[in-house]
C-alpha positions as CSV (number, residue, x, y, z in Angstrom):
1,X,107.1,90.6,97.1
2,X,104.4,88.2,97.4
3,X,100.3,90.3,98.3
4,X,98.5,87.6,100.4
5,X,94.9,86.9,98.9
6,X,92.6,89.8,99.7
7,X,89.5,89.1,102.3
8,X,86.0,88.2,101.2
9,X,82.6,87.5,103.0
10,X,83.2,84.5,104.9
11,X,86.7,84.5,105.4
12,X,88.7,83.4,108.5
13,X,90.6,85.3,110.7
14,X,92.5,84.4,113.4
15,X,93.0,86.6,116.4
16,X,96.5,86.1,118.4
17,X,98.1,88.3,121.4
18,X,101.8,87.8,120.7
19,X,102.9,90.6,123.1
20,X,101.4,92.8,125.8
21,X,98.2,91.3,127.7
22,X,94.9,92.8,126.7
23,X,92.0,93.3,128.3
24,X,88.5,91.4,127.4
25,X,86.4,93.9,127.3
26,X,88.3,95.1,124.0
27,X,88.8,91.7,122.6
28,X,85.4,89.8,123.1
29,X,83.9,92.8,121.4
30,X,85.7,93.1,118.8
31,X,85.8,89.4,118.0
32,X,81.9,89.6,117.9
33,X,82.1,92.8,115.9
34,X,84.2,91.1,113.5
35,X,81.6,87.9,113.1
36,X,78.9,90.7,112.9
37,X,80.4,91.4,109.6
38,X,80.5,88.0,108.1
39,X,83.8,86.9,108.9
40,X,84.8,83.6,110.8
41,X,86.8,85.2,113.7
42,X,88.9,82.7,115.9
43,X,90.5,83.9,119.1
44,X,93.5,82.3,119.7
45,X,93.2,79.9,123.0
46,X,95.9,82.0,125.1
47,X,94.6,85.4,123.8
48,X,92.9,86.2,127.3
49,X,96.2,84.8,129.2
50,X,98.1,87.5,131.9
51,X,101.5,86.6,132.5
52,X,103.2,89.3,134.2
53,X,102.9,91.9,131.3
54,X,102.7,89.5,128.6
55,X,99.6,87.5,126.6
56,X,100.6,84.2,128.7
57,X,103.7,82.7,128.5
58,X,105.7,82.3,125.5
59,X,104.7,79.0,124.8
60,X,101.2,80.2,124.9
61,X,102.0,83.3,122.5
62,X,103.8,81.3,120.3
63,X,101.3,78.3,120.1
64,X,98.5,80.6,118.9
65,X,100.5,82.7,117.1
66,X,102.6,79.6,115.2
67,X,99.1,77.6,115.2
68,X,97.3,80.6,112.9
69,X,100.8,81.3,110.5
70,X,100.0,77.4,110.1
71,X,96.3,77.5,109.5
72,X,95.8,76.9,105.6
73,X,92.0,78.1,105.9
74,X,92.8,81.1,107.5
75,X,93.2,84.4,105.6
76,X,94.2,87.3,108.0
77,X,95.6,87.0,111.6
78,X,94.7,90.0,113.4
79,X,97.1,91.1,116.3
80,X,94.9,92.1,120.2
81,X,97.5,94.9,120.9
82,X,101.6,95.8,121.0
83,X,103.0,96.1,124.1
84,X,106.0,94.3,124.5
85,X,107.1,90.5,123.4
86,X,107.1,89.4,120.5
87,X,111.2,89.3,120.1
88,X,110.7,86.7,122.9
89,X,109.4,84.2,120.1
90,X,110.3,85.2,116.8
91,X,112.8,83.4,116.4
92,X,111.0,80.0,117.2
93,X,108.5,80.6,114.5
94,X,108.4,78.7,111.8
95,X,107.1,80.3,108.5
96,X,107.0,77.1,106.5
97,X,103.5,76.5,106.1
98,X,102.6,80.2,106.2
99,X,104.9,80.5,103.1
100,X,102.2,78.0,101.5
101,X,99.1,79.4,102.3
102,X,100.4,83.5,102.8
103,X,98.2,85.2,104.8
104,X,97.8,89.0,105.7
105,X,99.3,89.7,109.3
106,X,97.9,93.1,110.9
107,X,99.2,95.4,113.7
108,X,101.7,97.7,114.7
109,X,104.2,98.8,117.7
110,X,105.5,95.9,119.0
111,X,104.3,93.8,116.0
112,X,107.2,95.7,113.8
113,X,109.0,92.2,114.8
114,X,106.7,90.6,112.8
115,X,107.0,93.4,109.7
116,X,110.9,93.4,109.8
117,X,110.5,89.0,109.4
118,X,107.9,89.3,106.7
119,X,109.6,91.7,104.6
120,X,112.5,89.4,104.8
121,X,110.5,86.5,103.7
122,X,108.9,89.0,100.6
123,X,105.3,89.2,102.3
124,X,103.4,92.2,102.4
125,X,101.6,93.1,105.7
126,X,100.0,96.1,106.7
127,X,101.0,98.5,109.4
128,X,97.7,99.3,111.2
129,X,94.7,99.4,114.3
130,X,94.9,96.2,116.6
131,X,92.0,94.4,117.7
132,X,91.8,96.9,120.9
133,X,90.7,100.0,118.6
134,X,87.7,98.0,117.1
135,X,84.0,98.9,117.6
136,X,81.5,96.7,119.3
137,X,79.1,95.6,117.0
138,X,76.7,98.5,115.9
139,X,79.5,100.8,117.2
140,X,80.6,103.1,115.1
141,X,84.0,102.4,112.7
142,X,86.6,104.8,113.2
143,X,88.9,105.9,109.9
144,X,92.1,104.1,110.9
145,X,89.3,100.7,111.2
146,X,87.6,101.1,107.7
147,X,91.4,102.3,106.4
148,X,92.8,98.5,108.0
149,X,90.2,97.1,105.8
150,X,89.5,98.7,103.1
151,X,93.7,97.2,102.0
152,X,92.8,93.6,103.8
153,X,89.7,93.6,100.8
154,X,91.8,95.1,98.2
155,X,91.3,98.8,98.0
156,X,94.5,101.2,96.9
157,X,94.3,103.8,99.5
158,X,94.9,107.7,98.8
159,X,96.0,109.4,101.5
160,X,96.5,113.1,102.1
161,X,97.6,115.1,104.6
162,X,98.5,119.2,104.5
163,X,101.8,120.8,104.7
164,X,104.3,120.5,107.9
165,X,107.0,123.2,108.7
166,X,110.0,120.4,107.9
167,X,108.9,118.6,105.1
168,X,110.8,118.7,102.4
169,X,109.7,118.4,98.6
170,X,109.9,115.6,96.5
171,X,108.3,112.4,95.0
172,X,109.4,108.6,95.3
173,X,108.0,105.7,94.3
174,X,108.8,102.2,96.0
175,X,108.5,99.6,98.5
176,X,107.1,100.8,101.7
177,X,108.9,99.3,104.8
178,X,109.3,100.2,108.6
179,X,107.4,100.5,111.7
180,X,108.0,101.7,115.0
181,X,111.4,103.0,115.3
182,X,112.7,101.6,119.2
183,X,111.9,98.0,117.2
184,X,113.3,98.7,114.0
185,X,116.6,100.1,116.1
186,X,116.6,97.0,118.4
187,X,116.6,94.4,115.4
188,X,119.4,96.0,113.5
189,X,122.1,93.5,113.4
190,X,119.8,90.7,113.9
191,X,118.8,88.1,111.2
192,X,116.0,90.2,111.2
193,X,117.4,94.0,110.8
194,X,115.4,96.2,108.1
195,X,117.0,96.7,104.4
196,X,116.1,100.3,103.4
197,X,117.8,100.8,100.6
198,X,116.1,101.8,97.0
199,X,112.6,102.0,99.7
200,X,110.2,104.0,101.6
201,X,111.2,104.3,105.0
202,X,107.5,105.0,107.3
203,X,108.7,105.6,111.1
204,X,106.9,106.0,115.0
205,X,107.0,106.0,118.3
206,X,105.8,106.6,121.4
207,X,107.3,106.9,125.4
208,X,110.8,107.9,124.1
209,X,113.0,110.1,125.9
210,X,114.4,112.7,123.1
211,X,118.0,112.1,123.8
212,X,117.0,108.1,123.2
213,X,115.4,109.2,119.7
214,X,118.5,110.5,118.7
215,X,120.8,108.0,119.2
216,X,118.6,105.7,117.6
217,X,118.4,108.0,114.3
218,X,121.9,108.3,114.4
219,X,122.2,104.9,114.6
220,X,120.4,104.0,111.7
221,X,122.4,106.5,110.2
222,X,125.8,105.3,111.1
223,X,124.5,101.7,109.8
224,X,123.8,103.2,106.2
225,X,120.3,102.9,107.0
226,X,119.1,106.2,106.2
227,X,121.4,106.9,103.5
228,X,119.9,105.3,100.2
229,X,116.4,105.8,100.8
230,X,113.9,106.8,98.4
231,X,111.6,108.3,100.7
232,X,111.4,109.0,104.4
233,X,107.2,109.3,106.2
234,X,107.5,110.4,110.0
235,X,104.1,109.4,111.9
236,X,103.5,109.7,114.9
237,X,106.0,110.5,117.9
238,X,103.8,110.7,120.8
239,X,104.1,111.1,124.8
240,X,108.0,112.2,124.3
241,X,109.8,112.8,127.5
242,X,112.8,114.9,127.7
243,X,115.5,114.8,130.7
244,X,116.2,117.1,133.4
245,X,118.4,119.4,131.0
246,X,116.7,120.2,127.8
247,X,117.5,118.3,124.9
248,X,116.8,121.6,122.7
249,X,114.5,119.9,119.5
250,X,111.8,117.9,119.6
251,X,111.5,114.1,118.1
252,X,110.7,115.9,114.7
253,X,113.7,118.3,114.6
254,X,115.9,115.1,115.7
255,X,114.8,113.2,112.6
256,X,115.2,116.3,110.3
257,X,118.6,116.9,111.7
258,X,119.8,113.4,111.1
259,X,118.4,113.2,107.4
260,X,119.6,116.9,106.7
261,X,122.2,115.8,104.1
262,X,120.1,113.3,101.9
263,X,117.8,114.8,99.2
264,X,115.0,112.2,99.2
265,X,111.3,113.8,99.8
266,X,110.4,113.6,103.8
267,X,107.2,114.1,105.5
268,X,106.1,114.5,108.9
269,X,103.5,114.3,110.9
270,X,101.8,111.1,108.8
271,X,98.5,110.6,110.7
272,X,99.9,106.8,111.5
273,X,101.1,105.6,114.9
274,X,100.3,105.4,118.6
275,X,98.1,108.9,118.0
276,X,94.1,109.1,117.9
277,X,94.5,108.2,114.0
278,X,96.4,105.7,112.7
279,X,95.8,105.0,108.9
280,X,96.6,101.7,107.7
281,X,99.6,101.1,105.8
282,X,100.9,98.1,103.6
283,X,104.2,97.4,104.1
284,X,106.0,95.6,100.9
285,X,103.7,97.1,98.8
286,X,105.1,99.9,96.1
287,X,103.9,103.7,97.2
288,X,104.1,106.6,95.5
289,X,105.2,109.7,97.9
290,X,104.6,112.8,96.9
291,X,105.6,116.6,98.8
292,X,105.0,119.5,98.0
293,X,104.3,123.1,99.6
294,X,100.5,122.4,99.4
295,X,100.5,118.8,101.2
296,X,101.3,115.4,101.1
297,X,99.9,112.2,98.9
298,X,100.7,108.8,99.7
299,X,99.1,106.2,97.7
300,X,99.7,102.4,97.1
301,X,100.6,102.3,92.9
């Protein structure tokens, strides 16, 4: 797996909107906020674009988005939000200068398309707060922001979290891969499905009904998916709706039930997602997961 080059004073980023439209008063802010701190911060030219409830069209997402995995001087490219749409373009994206000049890709929810294509390139990315959650400059920097880059400038985070009622014990050490789970479900069988074996399976979501979580973990499971994992981290399943009758277990007792017959350590509850907190994470990077009665550790090795 290939670790793009970590950021320095002075480095470019490039700012792209590959799926949902986003709102200025987050992006203009945080661009500024992001040139307060010495970087070279390029919006992409369709970033402000409202097409329906897209960025702009999918020419326009793809042209910035294909313009900065072409830029050689660039160094990150920061995703404006999720949403929905980047399946619309991926697979008119060509990787072929970006495969020259790697480059660390951030964001998460809908940008799991981009995660799933990455990792089967062998480029590490990181799982983490879009340019919507940034301050305005002299605002103040939230964890899951200094988390995001504290990895983009090379720092091995050490995350810990306290016990949940379904965890169950173990350590792993390996590749850390996923994202949110409605994308990871909806790629399997592409070109660009997930491989989980021998790896580190991180999961969230947000909006699902229960029954819908259910069939998607079962469908990972009837795919082999969830059966040679090393390690499984559940983050965030948030704003869950349920149908008229009951399902009878929440998005947490779903996933238990569904991985009750594999011994690899689990935790729930990861402070990473579509919740308040959402800790950066570097997917195709080795972790080492560790559970016990007393907590949770989850550090890049």
């Amino acid at each position: 797996m290939i670790v793009p080059p970590y950021l320095k004073e002075g480095d470019k980023i490039r700012v792209v909107a590959p799926a949902g439209k986003s709102k200025k008063e987050f992006v203009l802010p945080a661009v500024e906020w992001l040139r307060s701190l010495g970087y070279q911060a390029v919006a992409g030219e369709h970033v402000l674009d409202d097409f329906n409830q897209f960025a702009g069209s999918d020419e326009g997402r793809l042209t910035d988005l294909q313009e900065a995995l072409d830029d050689s001087e660039a160094k990150a490219i920061i995703c404006a939000r999720g949403g929905y749409g980047t399946a619309r373009i991926a697979d008119r994206l060509d990787f072929t200068a970006f495969l020259k000049h790697p480059k660390w890709i951030a964001g998460f929810s809908d940008i799991t398309v981009l995660h799933n294509r990455l990792n089967k390139l062998g480029i590490a990315s990181i799982h983490g707060p879009m340019l919507r959650h940034f301050p305005k400059p002299g605002g103040s920097i939230s964890e899951s922001v200094k988390s995001l880059f504290a990895i983009l400038k090379g720092e091995k985070p050490v995350y810990k979290t306290e016990p949940a009622t379904l965890n169950r014990p173990g350590k792993a050490k390996a590749e850390l891969v996923g994202g949110n789970l409605s994308i990871i479900y909806s790629l399997t069988g592409t070109p660009y499905g997930l491989k989980t074996d021998g790896k580190i399976l991180f999961i969230e979501d947000i909006g699902e009904y229960l029954y819908h979580t259910d069939r998607m973990m079962h469908s990972l499971k009837l795919g082999g998916k969830l059966e040679h994992l090393t390690g499984l981290v559940v983050g965030g399943f948030t704003k869950m709706k349920d149908n008229r009758t009951a399902f009878g277990m929440d998005a947490y007792g779903i996933i238990s039930e569904a991985v009750k017959d594999y011994n690899y350590p689990v935790c729930f509850g990861f402070p990473a997602g579509h919740g308040k907190k959402n800790l950066a994470l570097a997917f195709g990077m080795e972790w080492e997961l560790k559970v016990t009665e007393s907590g949770v550790r989850l550090m890049v090795k």
